[in-house]
N, CA, C and O atoms as a DFTB+ gen file, in Angstrom:
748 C
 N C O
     1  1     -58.408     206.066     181.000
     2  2     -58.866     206.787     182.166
     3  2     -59.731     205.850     183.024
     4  3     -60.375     204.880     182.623
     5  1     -59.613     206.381     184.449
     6  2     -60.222     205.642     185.330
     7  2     -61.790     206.171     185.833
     8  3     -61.838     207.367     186.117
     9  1     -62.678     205.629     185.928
    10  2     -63.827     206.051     186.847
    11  2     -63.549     206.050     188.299
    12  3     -64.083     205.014     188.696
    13  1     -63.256     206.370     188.840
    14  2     -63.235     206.536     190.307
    15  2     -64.106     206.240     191.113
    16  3     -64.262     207.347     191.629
    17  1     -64.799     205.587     191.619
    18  2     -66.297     205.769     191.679
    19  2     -66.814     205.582     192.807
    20  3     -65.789     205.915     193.401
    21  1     -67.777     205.247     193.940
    22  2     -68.427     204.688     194.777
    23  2     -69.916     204.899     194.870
    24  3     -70.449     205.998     194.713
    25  1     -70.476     203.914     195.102
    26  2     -71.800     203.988     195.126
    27  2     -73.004     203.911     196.495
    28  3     -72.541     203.317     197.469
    29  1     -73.886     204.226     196.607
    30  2     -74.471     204.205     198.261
    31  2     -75.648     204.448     197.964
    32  3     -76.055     205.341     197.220
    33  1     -76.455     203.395     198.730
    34  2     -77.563     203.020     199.095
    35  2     -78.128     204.599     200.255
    36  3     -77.709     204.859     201.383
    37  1     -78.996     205.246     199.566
    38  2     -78.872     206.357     200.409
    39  2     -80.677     206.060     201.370
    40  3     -81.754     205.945     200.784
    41  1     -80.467     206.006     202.909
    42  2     -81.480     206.179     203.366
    43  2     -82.317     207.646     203.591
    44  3     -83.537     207.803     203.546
    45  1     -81.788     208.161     203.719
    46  2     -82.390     209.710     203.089
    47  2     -81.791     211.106     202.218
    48  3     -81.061     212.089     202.342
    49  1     -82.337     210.671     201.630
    50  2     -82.178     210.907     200.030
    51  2     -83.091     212.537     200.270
    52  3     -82.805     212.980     199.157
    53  1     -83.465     213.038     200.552
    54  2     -84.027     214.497     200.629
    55  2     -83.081     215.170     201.387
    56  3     -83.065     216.351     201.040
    57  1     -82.194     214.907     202.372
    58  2     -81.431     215.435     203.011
    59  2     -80.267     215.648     201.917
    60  3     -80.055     216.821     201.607
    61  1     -79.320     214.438     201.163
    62  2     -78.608     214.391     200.236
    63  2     -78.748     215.368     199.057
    64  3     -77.799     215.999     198.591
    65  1     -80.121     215.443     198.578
    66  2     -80.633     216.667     197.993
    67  2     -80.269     217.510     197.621
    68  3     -79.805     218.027     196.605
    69  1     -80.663     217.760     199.163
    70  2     -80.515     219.420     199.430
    71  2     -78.887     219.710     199.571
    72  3     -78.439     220.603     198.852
    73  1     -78.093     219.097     200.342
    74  2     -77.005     219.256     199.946
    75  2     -76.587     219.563     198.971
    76  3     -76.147     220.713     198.972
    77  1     -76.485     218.873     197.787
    78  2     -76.426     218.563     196.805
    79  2     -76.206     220.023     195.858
    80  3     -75.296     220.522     195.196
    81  1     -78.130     220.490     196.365
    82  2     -78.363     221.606     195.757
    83  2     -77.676     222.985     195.848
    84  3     -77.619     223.936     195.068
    85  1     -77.010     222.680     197.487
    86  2     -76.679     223.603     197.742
    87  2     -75.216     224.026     197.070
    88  3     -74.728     225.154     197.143
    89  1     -74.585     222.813     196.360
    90  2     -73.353     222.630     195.823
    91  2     -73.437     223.195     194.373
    92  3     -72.513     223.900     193.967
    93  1     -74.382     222.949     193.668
    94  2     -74.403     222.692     191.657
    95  2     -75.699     222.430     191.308
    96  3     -76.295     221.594     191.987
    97  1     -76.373     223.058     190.229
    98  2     -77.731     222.967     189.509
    99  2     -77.688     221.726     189.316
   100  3     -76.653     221.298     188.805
   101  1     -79.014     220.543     189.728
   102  2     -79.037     219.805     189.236
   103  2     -79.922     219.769     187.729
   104  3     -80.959     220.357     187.424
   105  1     -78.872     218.629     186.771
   106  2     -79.610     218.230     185.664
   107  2     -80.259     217.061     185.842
   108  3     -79.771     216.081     186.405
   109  1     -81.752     217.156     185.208
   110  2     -82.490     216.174     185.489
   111  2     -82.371     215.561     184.424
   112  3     -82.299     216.082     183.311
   113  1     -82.328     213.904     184.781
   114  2     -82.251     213.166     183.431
   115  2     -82.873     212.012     183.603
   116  3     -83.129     211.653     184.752
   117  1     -83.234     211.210     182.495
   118  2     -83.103     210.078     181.931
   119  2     -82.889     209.062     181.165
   120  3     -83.334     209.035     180.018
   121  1     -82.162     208.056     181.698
   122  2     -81.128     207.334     180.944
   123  2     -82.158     206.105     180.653
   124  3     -83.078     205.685     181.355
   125  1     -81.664     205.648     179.310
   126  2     -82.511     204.433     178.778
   127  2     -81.132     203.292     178.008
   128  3     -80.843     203.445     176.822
   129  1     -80.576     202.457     178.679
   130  2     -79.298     201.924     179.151
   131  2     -80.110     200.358     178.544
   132  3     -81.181     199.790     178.757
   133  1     -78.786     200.093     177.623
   134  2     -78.847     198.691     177.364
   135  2     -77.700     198.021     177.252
   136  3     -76.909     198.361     176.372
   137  1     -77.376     196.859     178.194
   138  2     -76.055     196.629     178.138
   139  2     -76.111     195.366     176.832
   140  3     -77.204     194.980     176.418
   141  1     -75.063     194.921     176.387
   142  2     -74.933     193.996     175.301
   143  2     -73.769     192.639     175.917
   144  3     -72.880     192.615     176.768
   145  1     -74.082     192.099     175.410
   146  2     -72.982     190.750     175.512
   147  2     -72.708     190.170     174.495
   148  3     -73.222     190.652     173.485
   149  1     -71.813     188.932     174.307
   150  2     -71.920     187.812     173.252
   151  2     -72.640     186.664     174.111
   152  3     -72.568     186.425     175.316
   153  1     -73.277     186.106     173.200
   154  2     -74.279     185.121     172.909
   155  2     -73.813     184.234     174.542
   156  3     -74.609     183.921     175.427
   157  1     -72.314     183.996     174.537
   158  2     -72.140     182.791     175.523
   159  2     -71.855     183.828     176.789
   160  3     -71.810     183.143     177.811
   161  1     -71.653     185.188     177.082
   162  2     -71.510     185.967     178.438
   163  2     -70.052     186.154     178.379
   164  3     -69.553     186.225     179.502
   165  1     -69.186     186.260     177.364
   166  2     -68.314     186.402     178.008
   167  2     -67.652     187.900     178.143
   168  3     -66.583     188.188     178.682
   169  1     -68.441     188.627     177.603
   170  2     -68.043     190.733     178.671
   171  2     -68.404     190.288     180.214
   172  3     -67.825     190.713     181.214
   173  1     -69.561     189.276     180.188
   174  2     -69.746     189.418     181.984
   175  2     -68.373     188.736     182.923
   176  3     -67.784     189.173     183.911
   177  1     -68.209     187.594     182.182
   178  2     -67.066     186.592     183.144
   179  2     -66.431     187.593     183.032
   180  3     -66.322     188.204     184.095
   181  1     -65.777     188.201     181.879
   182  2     -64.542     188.807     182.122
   183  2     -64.844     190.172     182.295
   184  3     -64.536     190.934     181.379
   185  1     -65.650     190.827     183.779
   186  2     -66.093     191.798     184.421
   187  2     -65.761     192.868     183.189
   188  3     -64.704     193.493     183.272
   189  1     -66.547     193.071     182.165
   190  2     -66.644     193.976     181.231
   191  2     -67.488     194.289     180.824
   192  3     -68.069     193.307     180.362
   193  1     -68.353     195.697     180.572
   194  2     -69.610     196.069     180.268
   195  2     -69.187     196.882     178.551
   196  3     -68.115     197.402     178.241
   197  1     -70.360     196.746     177.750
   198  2     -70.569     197.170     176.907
   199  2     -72.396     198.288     177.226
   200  3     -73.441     197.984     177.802
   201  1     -72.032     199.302     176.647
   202  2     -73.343     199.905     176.789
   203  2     -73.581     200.752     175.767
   204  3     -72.574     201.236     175.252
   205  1     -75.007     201.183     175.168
   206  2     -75.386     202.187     174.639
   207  2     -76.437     202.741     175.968
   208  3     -77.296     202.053     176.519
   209  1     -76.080     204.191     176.285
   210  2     -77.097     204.974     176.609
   211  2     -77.481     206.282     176.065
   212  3     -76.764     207.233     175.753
   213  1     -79.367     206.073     175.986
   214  2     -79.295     207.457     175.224
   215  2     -80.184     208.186     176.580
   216  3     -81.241     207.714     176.998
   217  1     -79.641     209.190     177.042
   218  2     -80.049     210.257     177.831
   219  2     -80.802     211.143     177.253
   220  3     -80.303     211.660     176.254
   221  1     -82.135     211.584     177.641
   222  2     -83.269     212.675     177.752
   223  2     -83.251     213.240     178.803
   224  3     -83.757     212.776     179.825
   225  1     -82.669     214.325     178.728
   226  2     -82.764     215.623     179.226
   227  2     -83.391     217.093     178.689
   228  3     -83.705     217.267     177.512
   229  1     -83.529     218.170     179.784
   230  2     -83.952     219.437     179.227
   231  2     -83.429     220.007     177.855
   232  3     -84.080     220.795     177.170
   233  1     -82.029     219.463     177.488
   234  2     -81.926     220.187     175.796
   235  2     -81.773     219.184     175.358
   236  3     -80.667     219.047     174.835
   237  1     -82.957     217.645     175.292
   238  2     -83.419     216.850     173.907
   239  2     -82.492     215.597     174.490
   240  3     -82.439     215.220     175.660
   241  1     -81.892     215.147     173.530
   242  2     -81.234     213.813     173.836
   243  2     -80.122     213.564     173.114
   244  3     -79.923     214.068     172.009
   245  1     -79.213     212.653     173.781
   246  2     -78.300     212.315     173.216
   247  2     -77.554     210.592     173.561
   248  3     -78.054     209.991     174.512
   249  1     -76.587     210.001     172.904
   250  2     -76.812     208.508     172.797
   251  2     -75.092     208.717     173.221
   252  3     -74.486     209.718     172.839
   253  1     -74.386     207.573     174.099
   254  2     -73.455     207.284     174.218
   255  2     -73.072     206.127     174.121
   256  3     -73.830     205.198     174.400
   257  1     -71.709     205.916     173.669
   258  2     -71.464     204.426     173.673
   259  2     -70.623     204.041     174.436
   260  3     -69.646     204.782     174.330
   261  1     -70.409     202.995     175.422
   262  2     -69.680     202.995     176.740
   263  2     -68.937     202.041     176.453
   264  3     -69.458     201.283     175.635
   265  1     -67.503     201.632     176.923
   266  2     -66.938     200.154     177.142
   267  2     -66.651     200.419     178.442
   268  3     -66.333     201.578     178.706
   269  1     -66.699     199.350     179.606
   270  2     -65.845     199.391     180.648
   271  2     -64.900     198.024     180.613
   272  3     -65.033     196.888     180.158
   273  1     -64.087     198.596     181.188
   274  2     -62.483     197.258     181.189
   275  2     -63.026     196.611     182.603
   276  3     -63.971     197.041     183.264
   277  1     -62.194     195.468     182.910
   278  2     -62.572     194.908     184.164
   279  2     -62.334     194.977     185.441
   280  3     -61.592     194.100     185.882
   281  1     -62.599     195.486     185.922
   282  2     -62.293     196.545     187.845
   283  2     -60.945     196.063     188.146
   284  3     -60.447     194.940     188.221
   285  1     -60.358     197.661     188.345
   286  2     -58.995     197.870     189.135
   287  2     -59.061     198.198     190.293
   288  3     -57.953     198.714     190.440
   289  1     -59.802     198.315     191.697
   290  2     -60.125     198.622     192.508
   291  2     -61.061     197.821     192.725
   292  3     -62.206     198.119     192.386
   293  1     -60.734     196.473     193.417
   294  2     -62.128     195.547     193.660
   295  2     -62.898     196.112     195.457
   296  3     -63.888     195.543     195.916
   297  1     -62.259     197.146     196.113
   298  2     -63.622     197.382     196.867
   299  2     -64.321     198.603     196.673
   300  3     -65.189     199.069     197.410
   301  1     -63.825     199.131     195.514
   302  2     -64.741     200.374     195.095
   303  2     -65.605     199.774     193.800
   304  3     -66.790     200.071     193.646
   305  1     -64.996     199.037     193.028
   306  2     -65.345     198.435     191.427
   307  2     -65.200     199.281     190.748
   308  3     -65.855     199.380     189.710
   309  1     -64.111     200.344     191.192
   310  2     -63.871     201.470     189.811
   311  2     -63.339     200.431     188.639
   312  3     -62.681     199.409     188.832
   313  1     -63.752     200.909     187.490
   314  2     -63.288     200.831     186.161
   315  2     -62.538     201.395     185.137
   316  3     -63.040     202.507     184.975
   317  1     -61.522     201.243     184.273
   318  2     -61.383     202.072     183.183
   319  2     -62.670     202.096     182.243
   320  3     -63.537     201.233     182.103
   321  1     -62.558     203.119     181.750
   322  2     -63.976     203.553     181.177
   323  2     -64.057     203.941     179.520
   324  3     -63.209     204.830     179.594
   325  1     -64.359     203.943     178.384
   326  2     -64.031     204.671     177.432
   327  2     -65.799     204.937     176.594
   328  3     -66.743     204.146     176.583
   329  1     -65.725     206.076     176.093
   330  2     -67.241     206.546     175.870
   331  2     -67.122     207.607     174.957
   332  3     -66.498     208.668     174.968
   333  1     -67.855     207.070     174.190
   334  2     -67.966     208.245     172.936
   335  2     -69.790     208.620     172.554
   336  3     -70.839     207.977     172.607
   337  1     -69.471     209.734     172.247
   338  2     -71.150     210.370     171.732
   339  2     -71.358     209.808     170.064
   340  3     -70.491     209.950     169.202
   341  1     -72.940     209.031     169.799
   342  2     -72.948     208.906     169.162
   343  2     -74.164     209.434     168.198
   344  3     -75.271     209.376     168.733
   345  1     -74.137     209.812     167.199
   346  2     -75.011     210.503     166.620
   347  2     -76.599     209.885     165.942
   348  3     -77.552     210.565     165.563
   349  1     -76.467     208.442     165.959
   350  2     -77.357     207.912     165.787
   351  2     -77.889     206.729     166.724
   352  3     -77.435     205.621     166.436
   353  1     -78.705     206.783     167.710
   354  2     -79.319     205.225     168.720
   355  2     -79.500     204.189     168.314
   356  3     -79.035     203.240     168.946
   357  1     -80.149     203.985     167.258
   358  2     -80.526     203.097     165.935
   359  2     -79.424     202.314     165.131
   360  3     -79.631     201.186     164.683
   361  1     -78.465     202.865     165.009
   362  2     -77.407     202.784     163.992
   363  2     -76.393     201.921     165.153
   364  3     -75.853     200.846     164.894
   365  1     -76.268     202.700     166.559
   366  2     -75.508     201.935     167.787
   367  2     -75.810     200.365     167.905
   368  3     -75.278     199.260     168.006
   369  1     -76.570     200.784     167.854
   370  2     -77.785     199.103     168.171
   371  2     -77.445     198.129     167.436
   372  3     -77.117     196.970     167.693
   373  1     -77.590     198.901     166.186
   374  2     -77.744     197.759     164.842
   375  2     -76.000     197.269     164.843
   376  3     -75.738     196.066     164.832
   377  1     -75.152     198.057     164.854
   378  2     -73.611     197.568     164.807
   379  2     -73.385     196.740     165.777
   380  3     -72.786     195.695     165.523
   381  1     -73.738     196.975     166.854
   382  2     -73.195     196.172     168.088
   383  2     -74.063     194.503     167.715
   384  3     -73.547     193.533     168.269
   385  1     -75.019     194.294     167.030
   386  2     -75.409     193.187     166.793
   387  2     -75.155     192.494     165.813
   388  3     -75.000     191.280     165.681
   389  1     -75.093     193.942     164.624
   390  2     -74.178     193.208     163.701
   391  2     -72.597     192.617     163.806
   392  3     -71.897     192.106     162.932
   393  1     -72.320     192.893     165.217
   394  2     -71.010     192.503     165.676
   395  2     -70.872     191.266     166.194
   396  3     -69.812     190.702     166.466
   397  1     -72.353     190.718     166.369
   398  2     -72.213     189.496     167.016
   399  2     -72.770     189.491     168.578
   400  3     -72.698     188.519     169.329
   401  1     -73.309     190.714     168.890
   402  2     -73.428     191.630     170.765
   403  2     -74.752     191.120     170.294
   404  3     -75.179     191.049     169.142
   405  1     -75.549     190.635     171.904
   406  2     -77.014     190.675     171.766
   407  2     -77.146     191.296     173.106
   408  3     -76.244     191.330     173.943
   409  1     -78.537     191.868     173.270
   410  2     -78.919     192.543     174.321
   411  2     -79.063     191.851     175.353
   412  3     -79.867     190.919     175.327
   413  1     -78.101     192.222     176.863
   414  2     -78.301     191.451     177.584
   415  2     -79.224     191.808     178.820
   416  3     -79.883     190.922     179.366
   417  1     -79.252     192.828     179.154
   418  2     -80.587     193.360     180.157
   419  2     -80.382     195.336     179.410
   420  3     -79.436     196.067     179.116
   421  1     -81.696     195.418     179.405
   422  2     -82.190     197.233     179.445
   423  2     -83.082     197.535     180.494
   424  3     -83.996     196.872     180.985
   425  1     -82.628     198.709     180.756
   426  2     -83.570     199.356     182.092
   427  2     -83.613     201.001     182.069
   428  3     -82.755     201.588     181.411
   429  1     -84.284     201.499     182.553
   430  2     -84.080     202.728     182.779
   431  2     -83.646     203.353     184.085
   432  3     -83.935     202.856     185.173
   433  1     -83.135     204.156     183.977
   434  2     -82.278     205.140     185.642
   435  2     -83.004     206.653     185.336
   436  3     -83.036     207.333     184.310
   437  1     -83.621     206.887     186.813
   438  2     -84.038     208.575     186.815
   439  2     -82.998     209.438     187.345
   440  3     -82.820     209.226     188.544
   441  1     -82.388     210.173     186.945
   442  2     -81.301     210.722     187.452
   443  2     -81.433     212.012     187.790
   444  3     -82.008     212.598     186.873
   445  1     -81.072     212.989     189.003
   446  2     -80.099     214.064     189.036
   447  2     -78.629     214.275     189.160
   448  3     -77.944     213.741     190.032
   449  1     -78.231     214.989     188.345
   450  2     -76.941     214.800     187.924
   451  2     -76.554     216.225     188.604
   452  3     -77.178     217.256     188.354
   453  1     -75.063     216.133     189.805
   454  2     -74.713     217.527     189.537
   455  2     -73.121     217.161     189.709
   456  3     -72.407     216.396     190.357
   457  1     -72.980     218.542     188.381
   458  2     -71.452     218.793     188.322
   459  2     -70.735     219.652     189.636
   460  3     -71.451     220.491     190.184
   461  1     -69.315     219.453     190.153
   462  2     -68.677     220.640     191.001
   463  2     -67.331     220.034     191.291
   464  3     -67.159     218.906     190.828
   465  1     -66.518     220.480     191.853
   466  2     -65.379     220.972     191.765
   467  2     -65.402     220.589     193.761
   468  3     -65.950     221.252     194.641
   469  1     -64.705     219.489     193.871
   470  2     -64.274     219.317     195.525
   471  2     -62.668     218.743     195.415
   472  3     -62.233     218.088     194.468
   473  1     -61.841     219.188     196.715
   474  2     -60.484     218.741     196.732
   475  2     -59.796     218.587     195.846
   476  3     -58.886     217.758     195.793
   477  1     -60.199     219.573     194.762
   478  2     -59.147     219.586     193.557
   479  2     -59.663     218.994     192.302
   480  3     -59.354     219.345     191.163
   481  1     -60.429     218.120     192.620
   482  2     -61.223     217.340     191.087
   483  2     -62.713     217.837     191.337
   484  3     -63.438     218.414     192.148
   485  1     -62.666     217.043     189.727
   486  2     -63.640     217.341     189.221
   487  2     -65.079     216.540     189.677
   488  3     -64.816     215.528     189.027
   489  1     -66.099     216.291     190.157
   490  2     -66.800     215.295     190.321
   491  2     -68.366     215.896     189.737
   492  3     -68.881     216.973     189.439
   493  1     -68.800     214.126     189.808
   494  2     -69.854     213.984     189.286
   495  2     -70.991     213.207     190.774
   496  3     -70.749     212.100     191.254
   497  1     -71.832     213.853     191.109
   498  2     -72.414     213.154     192.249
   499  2     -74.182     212.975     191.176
   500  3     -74.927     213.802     190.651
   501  1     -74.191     211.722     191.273
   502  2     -75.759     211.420     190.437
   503  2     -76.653     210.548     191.629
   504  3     -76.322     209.553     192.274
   505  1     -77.970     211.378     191.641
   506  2     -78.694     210.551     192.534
   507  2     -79.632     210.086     191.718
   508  3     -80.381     210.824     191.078
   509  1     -79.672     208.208     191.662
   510  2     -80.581     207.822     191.157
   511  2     -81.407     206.728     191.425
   512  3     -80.987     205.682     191.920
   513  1     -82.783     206.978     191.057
   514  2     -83.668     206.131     191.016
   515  2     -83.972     204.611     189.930
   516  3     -83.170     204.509     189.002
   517  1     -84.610     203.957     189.990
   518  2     -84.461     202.915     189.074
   519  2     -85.410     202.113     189.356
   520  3     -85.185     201.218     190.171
   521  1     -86.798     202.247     188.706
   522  2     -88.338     202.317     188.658
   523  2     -88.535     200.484     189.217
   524  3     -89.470     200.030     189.876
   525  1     -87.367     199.762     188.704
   526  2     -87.833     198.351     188.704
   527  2     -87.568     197.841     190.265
   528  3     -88.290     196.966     190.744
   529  1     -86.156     198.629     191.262
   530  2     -86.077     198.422     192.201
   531  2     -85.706     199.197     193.506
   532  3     -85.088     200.262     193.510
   533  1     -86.044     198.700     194.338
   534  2     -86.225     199.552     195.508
   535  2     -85.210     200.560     196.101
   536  3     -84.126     200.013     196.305
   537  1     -85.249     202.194     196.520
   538  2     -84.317     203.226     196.850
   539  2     -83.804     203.714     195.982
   540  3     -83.728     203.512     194.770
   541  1     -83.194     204.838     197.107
   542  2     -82.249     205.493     196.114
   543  2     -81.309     205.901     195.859
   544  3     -81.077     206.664     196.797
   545  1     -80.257     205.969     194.985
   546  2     -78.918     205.674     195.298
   547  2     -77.839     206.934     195.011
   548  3     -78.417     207.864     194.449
   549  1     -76.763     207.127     195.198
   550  2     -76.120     207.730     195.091
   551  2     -74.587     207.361     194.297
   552  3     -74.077     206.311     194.689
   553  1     -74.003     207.946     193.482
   554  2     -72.869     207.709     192.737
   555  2     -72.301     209.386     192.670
   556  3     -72.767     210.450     192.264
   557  1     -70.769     208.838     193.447
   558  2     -69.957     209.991     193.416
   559  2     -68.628     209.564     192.417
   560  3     -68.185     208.426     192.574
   561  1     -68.009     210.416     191.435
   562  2     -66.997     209.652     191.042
   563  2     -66.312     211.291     190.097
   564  3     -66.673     212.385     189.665
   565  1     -64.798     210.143     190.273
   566  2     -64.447     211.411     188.965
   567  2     -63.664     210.594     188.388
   568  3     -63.368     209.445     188.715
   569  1     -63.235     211.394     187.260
   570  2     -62.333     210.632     185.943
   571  2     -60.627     210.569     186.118
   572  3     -60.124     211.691     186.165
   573  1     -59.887     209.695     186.197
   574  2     -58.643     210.250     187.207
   575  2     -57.426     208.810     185.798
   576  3     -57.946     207.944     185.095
   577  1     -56.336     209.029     185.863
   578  2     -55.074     207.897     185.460
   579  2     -55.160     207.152     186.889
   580  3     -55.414     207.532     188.032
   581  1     -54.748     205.604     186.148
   582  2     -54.909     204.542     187.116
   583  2     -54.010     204.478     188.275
   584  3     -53.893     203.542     189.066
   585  1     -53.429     205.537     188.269
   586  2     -52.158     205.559     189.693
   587  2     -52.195     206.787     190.371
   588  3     -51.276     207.301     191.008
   589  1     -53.497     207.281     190.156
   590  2     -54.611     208.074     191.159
   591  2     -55.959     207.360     191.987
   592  3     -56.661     207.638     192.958
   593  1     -55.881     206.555     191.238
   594  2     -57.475     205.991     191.867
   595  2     -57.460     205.897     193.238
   596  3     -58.480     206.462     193.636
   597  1     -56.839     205.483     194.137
   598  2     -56.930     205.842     195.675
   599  2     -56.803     206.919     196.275
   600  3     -57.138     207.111     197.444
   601  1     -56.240     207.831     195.427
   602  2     -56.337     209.010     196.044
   603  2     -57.480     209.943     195.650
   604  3     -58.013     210.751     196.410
   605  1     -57.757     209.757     194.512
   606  2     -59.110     210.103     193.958
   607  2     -60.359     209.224     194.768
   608  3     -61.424     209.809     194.959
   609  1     -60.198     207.856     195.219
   610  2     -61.604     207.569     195.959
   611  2     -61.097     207.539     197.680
   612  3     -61.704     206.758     198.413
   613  1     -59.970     208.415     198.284
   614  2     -60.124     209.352     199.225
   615  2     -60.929     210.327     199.196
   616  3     -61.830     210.547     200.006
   617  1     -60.560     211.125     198.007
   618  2     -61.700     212.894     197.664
   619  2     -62.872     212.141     197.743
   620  3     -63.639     212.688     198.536
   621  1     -63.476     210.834     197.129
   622  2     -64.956     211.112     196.610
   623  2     -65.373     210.373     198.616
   624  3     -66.251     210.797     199.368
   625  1     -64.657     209.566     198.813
   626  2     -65.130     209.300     200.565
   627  2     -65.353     210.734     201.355
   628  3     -66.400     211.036     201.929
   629  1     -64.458     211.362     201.295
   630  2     -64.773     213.088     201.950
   631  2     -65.804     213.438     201.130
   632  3     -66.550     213.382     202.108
   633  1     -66.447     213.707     200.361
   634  2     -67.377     214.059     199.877
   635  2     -68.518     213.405     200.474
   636  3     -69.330     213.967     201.210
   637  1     -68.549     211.946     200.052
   638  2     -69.842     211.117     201.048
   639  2     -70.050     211.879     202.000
   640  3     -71.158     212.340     202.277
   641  1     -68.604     212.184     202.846
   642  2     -69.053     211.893     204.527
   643  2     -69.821     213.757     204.027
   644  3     -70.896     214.184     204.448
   645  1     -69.361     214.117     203.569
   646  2     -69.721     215.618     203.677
   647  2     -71.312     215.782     203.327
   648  3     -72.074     216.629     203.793
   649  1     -71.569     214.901     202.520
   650  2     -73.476     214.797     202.066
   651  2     -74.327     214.001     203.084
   652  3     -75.526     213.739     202.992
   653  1     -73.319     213.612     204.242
   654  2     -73.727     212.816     205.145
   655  2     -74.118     210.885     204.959
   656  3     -74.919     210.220     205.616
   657  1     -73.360     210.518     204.021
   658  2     -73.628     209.599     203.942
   659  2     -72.094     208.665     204.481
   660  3     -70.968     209.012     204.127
   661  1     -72.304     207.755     205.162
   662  2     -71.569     206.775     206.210
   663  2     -70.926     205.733     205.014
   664  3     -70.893     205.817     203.786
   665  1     -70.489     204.827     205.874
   666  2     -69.421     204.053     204.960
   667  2     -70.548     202.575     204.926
   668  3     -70.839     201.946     203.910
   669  1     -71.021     202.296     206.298
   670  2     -72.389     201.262     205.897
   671  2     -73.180     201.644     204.857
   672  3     -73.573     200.625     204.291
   673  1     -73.528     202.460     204.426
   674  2     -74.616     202.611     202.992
   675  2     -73.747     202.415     201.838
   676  3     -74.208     202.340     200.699
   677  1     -72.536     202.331     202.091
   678  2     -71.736     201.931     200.451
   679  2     -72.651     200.713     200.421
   680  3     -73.298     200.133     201.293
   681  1     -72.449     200.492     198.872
   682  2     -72.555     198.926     198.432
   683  2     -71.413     198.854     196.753
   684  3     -70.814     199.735     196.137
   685  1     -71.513     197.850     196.609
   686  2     -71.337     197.349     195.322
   687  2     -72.035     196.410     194.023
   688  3     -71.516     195.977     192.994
   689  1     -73.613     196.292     194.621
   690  2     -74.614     196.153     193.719
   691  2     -74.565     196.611     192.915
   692  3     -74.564     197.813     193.180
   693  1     -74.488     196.374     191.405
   694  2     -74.990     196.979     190.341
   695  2     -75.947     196.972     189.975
   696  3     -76.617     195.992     190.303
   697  1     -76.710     198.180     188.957
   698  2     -78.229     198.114     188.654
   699  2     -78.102     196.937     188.097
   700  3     -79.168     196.322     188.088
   701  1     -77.041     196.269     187.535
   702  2     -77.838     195.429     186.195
   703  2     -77.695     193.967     187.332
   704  3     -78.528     193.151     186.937
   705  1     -77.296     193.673     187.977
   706  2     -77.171     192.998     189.127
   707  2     -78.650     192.907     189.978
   708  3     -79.129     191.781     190.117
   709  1     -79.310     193.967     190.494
   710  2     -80.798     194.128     191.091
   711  2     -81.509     194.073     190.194
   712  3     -82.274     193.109     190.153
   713  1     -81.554     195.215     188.963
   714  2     -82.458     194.370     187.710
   715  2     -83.293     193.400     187.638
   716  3     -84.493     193.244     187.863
   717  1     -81.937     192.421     187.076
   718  2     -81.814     191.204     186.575
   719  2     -82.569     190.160     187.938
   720  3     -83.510     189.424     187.642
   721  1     -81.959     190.215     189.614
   722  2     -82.404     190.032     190.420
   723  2     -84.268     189.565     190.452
   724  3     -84.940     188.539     190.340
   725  1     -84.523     191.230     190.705
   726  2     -85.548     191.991     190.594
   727  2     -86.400     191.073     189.573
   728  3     -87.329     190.367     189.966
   729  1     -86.038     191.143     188.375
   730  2     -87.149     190.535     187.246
   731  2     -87.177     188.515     187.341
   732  3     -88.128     187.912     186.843
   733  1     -86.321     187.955     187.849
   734  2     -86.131     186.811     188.064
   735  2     -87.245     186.583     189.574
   736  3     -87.643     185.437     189.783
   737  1     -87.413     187.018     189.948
   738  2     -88.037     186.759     191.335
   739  2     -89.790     187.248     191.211
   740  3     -90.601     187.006     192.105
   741  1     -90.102     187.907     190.026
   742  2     -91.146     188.713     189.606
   743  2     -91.660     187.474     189.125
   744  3     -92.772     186.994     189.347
   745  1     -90.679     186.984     188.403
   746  2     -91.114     185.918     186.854
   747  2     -91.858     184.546     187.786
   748  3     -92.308     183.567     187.191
């Protein structure tokens, strides 16, 4: 399966909101995200993420384990995606290193998350924050087979325009991209 995805630099983010709100309850969350590599980088060359995230939310927490494949859509950077729930954070950790994976950047994301139902799919619109760098962002996406993805990141563009957000506030920054940025320029 595909992520569908696009992402945007949102200059007002209270307006988006409220939209938002007016669509689906948001869930408030936070994600505590550590991506992994091998020793020499090579998930990064070969545009591939490994992740454990464990999310705290209103009913407690829970830990996922992410792979992404390497972008099929290079001006959206959708990904195939694969993710499973895992029952122990601790136990994630320890395998992926006992695998030979070392931690390659962790950060945290403040999230509202809301679920709903536009042009036929399913979507996920998350507005989030990310304490280490500046604004706030927006991610619309849904889960689609790889010979949908353009027509699936048609729906999630109508959606933007519908929360009012323009095609200049896209980007393709990744957090772990500003992060990493971010803490290099600190140092």
């Amino acid at each position: 399966m595909i992520e569908a995805e696009l992402k945007a630099h949102v200059h007002a983010p209270e307006v988006v909101m409220r939209r938002l709100d007016e669509r689906a309850t948001a869930r408030i969350e936070v994600y505590q995200d550590t991506y992994y590599d091998r020793p020499d980088g090579a998930l990064e060359r070969q545009d591939q993420e490994l992740r454990v995230r464990t999310v705290h939310g209103a009913h407690g927490q829970e830990t996922v384990l992410t792979f992404k494949d390497a972008t099929v859509d290079e001006r959206s950077g959708s990904k195939p995606e694969h993710e499973t729930r895992v029952d122990d954070s601790q136990s994630a950790h320890a395998i992926l290193r006992g695998l030979g994976y070392v931690p390659a950047i962790a950060f945290e994301k403040q999230c509202r998350n809301y679920a709903f139902e536009a042009h036929g799919r399913q979507m996920l619109a998350t507005l989030v924050r990310v304490p280490e760098i500046q604004g706030t962002f927006l991610e619309v996406e849904t889960i689609v087979d790889e010979d949908q993805v353009s027509a699936a990141l048609d729906d999630v563009r109508a959606v933007l325009v519908d929360l009012g957000i323009g095609p200049e506030e896209l980007t393709r920054e990744t957090y772990t991209g500003a992060v990493s940025s971010q803490r290099r320029s600190a140092s």
